[in-house]
N, CA, C and O atoms as a Tripos MOL2 file, in Angstrom:
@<TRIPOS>MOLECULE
protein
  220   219    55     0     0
PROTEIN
NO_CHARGES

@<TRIPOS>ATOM
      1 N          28.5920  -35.2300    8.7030 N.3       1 UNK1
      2 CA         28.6580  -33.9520    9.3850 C.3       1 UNK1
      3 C          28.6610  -32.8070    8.3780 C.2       1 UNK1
      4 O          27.8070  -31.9230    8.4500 O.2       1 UNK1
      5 N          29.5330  -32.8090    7.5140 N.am      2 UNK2
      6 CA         29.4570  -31.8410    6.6440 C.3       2 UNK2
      7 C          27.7810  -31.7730    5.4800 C.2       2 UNK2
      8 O          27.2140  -30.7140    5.2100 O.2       2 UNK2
      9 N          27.4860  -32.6530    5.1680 N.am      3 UNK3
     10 CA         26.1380  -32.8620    4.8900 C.3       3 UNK3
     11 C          24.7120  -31.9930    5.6260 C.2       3 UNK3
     12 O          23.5750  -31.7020    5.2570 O.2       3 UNK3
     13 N          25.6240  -31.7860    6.9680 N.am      4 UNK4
     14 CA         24.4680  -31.6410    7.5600 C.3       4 UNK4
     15 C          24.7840  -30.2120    7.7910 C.2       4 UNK4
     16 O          23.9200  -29.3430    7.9050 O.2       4 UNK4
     17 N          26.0190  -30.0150    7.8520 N.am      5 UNK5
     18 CA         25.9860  -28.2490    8.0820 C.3       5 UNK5
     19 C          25.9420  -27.5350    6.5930 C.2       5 UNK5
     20 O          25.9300  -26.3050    6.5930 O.2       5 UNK5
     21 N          25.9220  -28.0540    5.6380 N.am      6 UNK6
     22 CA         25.8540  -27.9460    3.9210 C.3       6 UNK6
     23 C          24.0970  -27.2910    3.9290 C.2       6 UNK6
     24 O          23.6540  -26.2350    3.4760 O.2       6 UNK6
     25 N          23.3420  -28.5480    4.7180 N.am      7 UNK7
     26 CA         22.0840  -28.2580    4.5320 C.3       7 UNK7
     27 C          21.6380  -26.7900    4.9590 C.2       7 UNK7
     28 O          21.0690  -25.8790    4.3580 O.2       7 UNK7
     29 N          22.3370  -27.0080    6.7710 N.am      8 UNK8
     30 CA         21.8100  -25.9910    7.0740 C.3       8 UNK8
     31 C          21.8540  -24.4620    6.6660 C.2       8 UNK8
     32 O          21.0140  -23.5630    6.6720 O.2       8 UNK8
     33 N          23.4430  -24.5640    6.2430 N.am      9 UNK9
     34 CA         23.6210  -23.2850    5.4850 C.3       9 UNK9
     35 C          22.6730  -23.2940    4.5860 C.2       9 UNK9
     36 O          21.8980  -22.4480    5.0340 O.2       9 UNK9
     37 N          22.1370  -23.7600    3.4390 N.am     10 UNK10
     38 CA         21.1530  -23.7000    2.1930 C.3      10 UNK10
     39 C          19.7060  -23.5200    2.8130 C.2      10 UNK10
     40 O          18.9440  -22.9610    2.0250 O.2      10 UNK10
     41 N          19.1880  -23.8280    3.9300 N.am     11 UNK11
     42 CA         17.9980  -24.0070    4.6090 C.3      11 UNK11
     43 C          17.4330  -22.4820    4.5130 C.2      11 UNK11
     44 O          18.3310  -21.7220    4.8760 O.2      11 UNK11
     45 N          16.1180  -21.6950    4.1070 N.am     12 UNK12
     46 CA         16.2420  -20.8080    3.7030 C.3      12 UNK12
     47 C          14.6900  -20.0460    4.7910 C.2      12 UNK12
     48 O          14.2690  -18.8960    4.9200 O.2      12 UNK12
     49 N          14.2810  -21.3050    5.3330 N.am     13 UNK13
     50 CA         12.9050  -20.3710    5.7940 C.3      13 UNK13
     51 C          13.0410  -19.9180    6.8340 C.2      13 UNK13
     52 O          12.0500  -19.1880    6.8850 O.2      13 UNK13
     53 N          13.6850  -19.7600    8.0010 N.am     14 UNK14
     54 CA         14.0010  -18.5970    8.8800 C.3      14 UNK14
     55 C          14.3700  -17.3500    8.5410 C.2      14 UNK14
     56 O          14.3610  -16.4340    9.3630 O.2      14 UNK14
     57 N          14.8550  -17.1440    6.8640 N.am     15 UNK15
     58 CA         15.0380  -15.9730    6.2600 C.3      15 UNK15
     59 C          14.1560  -14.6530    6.6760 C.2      15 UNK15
     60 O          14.3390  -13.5980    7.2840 O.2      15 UNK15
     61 N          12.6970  -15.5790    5.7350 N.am     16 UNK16
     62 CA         11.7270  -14.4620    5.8880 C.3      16 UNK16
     63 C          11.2890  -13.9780    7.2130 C.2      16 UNK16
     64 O          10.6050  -12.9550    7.2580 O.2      16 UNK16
     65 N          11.6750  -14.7330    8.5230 N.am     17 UNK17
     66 CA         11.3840  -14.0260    9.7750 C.3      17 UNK17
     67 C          12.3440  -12.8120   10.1160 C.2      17 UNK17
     68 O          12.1430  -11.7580   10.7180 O.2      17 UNK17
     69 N          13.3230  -13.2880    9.5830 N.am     18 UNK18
     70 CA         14.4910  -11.9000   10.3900 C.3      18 UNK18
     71 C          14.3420  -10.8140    9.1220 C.2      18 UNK18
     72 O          14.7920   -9.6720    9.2200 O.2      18 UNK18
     73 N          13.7900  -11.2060    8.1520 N.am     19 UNK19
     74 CA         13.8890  -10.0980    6.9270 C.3      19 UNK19
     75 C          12.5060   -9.1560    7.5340 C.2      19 UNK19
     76 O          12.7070   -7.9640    7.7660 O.2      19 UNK19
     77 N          11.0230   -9.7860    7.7900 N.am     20 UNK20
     78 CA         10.3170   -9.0880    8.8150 C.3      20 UNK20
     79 C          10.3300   -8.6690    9.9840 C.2      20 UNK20
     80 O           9.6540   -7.7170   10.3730 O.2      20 UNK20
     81 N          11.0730   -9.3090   10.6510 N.am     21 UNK21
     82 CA         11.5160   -8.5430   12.0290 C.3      21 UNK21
     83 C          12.8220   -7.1080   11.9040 C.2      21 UNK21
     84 O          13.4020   -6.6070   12.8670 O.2      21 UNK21
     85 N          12.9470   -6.8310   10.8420 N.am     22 UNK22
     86 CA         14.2210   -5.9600   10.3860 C.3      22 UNK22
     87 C          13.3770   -4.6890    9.5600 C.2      22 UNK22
     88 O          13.6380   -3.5000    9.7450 O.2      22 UNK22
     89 N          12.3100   -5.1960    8.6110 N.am     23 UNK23
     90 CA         11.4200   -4.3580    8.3810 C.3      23 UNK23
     91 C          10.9320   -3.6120    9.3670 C.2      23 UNK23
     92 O          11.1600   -2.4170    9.5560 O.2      23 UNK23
     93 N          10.0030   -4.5930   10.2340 N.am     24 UNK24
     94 CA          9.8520   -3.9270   11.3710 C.3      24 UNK24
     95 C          10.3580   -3.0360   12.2200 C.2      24 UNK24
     96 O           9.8030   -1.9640   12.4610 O.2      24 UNK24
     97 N          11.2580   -3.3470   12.6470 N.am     25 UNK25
     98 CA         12.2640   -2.2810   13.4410 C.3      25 UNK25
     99 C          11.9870   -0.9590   12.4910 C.2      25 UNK25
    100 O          11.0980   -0.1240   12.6590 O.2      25 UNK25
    101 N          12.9470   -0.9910   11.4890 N.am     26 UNK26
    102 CA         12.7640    0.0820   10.6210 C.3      26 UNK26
    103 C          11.5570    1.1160   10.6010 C.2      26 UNK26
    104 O          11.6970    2.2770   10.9840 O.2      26 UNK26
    105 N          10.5470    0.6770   10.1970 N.am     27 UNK27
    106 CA          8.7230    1.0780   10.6340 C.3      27 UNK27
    107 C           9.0710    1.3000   12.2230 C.2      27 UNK27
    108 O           9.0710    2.5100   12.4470 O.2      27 UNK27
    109 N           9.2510    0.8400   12.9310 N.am     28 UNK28
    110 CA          9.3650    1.4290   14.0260 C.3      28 UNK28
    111 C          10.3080    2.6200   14.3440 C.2      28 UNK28
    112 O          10.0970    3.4050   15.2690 O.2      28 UNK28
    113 N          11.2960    2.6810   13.5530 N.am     29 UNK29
    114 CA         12.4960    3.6480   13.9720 C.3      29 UNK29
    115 C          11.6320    5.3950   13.1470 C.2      29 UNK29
    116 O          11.7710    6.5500   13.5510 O.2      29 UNK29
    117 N          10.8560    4.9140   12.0180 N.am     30 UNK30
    118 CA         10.3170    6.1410   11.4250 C.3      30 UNK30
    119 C           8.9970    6.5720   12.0040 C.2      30 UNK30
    120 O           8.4840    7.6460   11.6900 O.2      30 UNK30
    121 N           8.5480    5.8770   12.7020 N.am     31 UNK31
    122 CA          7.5750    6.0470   13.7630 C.3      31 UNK31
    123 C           8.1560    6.5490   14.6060 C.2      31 UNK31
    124 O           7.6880    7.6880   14.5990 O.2      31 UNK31
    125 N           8.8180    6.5120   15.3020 N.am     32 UNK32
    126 CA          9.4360    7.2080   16.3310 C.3      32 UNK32
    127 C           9.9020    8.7310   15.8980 C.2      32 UNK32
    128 O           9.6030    9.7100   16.5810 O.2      32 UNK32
    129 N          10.5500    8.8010   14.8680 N.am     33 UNK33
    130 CA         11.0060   10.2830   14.1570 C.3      33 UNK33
    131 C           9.7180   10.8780   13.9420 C.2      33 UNK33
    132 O           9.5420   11.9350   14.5470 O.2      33 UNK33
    133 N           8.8700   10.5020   13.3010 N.am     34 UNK34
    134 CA          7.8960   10.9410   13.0550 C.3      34 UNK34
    135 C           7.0840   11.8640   14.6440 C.2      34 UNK34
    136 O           7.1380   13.0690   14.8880 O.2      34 UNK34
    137 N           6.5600   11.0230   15.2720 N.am     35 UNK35
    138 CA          6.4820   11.1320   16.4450 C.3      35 UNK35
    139 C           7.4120   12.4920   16.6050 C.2      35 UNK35
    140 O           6.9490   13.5610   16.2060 O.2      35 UNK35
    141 N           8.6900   12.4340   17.1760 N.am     36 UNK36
    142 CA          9.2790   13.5980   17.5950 C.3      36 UNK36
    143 C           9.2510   14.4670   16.9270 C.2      36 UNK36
    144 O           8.9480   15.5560   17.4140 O.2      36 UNK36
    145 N           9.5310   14.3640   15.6360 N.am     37 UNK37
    146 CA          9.2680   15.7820   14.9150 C.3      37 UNK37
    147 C           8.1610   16.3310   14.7290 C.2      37 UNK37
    148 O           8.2480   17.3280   14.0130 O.2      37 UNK37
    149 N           6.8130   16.0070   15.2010 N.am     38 UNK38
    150 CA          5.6250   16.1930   15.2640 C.3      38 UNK38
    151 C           5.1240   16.6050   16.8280 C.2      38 UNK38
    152 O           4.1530   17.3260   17.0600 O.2      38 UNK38
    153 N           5.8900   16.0650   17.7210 N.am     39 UNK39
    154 CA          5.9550   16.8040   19.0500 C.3      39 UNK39
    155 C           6.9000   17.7670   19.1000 C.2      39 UNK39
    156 O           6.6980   18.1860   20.2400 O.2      39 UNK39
    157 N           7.9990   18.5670   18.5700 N.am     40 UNK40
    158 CA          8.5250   19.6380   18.1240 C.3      40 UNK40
    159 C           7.4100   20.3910   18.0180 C.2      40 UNK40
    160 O           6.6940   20.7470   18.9540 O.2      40 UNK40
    161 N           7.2160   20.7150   16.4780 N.am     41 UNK41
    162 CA          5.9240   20.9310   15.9510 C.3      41 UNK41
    163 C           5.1040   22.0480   16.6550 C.2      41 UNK41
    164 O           5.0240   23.2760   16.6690 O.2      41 UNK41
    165 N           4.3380   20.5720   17.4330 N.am     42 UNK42
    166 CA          3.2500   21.1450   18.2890 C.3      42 UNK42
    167 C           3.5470   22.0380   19.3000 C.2      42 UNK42
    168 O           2.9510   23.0900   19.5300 O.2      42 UNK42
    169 N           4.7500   21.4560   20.0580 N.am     43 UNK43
    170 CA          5.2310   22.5970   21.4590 C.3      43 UNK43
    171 C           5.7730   23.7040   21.0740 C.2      43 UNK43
    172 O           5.6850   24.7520   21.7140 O.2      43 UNK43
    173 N           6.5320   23.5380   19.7240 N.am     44 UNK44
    174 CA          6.6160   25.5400   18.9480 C.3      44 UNK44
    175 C           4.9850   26.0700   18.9710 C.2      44 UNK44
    176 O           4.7710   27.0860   19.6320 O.2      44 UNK44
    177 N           4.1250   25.5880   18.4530 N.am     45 UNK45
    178 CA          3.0660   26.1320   18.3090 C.3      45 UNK45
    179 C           1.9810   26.8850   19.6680 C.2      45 UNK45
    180 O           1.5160   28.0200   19.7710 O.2      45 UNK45
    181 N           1.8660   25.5700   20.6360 N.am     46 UNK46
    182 CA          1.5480   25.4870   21.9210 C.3      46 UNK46
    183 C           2.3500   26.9880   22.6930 C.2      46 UNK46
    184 O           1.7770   27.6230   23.5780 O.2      46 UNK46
    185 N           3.3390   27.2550   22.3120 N.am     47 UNK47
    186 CA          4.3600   28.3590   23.2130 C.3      47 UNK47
    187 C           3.6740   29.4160   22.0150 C.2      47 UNK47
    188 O           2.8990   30.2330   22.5120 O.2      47 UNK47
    189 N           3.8430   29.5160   20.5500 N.am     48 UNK48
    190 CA          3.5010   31.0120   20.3980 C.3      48 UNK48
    191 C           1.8250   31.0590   20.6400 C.2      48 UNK48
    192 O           1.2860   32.1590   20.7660 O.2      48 UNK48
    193 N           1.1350   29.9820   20.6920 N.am     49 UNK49
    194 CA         -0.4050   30.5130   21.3870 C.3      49 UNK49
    195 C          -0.2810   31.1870   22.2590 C.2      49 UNK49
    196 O          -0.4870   32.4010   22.2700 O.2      49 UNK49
    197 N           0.2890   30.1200   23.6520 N.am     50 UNK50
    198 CA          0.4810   30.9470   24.6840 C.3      50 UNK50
    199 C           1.3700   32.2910   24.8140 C.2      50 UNK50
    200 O           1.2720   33.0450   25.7820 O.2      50 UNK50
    201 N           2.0930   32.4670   23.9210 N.am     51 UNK51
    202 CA          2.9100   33.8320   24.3780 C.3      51 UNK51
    203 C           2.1400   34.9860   23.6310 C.2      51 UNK51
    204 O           2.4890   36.1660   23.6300 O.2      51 UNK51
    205 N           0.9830   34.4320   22.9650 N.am     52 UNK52
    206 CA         -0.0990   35.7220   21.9650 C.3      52 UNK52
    207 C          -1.3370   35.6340   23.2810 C.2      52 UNK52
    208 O          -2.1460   36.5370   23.4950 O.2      52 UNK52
    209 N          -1.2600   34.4360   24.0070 N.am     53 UNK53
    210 CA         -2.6120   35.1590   25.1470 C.3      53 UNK53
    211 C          -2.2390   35.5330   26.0540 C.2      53 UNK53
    212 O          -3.0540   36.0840   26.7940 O.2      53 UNK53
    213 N          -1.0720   35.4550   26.4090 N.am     54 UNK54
    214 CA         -0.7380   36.5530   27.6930 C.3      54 UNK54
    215 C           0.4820   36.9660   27.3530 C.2      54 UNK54
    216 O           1.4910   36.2800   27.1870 O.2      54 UNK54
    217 N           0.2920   38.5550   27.2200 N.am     55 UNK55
    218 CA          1.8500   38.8130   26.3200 C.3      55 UNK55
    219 C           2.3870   39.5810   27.7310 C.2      55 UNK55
    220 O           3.5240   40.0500   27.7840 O.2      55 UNK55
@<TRIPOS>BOND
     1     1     2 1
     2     2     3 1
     3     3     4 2
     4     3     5 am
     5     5     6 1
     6     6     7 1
     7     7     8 2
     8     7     9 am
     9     9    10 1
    10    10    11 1
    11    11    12 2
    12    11    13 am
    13    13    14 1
    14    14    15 1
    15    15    16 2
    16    15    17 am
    17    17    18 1
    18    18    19 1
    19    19    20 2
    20    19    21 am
    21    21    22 1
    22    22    23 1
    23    23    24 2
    24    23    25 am
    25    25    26 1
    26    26    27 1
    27    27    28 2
    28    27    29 am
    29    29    30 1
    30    30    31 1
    31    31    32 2
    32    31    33 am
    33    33    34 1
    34    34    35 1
    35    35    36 2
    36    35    37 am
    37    37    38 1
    38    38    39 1
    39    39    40 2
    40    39    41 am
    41    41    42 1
    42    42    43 1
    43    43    44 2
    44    43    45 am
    45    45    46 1
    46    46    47 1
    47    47    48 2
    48    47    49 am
    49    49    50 1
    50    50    51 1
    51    51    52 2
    52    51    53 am
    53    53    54 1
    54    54    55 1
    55    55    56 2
    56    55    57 am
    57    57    58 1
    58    58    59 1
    59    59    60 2
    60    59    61 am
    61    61    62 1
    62    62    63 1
    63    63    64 2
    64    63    65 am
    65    65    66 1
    66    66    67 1
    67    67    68 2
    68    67    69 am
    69    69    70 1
    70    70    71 1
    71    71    72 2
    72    71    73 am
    73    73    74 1
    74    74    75 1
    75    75    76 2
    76    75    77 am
    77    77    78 1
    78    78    79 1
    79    79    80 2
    80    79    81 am
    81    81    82 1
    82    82    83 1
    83    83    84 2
    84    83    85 am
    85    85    86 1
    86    86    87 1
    87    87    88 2
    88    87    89 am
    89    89    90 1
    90    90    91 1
    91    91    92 2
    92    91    93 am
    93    93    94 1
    94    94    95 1
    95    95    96 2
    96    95    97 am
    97    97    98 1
    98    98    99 1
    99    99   100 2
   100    99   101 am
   101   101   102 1
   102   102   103 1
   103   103   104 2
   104   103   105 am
   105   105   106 1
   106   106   107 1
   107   107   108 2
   108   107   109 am
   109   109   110 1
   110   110   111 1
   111   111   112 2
   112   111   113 am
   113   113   114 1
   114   114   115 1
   115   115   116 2
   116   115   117 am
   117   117   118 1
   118   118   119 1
   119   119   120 2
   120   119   121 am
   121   121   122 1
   122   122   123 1
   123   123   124 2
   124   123   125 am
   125   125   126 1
   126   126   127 1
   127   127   128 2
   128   127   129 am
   129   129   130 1
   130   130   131 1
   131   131   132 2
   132   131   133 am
   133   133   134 1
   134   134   135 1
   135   135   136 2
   136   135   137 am
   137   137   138 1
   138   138   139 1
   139   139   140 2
   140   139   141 am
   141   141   142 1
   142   142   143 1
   143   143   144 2
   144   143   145 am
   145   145   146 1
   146   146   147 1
   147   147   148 2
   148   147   149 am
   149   149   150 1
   150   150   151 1
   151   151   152 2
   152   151   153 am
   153   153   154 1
   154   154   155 1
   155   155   156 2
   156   155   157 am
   157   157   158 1
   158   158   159 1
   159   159   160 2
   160   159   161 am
   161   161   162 1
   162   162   163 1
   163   163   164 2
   164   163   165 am
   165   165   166 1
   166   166   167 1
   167   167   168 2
   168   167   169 am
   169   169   170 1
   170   170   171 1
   171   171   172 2
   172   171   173 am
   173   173   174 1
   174   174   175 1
   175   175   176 2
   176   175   177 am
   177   177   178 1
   178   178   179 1
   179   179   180 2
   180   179   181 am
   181   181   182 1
   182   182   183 1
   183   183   184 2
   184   183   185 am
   185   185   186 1
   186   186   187 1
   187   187   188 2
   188   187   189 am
   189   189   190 1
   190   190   191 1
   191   191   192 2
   192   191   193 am
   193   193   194 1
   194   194   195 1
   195   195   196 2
   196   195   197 am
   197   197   198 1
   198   198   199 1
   199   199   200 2
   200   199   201 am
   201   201   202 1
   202   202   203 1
   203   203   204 2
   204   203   205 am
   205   205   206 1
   206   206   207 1
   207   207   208 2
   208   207   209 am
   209   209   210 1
   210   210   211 1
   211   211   212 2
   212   211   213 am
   213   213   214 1
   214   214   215 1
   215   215   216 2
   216   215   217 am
   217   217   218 1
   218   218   219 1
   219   219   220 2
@<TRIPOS>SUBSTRUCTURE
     1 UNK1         2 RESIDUE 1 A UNK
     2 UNK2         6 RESIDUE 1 A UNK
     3 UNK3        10 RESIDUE 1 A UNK
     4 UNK4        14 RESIDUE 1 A UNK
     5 UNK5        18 RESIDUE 1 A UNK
     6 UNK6        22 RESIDUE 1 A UNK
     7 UNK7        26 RESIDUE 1 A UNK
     8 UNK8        30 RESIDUE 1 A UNK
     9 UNK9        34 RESIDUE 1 A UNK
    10 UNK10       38 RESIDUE 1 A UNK
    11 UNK11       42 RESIDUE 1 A UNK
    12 UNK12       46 RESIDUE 1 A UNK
    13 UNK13       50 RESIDUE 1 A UNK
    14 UNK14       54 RESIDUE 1 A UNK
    15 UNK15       58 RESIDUE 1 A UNK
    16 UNK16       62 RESIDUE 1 A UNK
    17 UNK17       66 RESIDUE 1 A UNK
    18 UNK18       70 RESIDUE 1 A UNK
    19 UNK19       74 RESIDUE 1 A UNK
    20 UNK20       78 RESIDUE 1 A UNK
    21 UNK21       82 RESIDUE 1 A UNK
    22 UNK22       86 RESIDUE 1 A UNK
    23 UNK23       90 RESIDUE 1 A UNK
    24 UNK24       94 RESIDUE 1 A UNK
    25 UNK25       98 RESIDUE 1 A UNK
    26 UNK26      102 RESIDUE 1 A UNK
    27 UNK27      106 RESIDUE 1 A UNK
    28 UNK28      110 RESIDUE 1 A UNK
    29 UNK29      114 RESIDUE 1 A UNK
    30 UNK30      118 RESIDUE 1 A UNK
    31 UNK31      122 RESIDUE 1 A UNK
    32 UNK32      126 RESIDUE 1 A UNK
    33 UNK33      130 RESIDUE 1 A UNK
    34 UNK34      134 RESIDUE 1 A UNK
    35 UNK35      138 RESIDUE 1 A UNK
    36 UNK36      142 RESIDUE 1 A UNK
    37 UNK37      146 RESIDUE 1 A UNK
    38 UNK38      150 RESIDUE 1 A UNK
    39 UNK39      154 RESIDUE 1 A UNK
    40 UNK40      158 RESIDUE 1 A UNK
    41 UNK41      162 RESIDUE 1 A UNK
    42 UNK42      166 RESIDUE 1 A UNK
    43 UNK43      170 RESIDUE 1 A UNK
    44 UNK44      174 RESIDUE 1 A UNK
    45 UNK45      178 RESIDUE 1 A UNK
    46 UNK46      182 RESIDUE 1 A UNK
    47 UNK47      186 RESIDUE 1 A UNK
    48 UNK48      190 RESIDUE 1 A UNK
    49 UNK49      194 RESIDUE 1 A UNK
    50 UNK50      198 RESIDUE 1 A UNK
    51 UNK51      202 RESIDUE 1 A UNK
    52 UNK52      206 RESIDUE 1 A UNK
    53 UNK53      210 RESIDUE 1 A UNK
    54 UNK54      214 RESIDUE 1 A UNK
    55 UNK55      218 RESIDUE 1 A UNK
């Protein structure tokens, strides 16, 4: 029994899935900021167009 939970602790290749699925997220979380602060952005811009064509 202990042999076998010895192994599993040392067993190492499911590592690299959760180390890419964690990357991921991440890339996703700055995608998302990105995103919003870039739709900010635009809707400041979008409002002073519109408030210079019909004042």
């Amino acid at each position: 029994m202990k042999t076998t939970v010895v192994k599993f602790l040392r067993d190492e290749r499911g590592l690299t899935t959760v180390e890419y699925a964690v990357a991921g997220g991440l890339i996703a979380l700055a995608v998302v900021g990105a995103f919003q602060a870039l739709g900010i952005t635009v809707g400041q811009v979008i409002t002073q167009i519109d408030g210079n064509i019909a004042p």
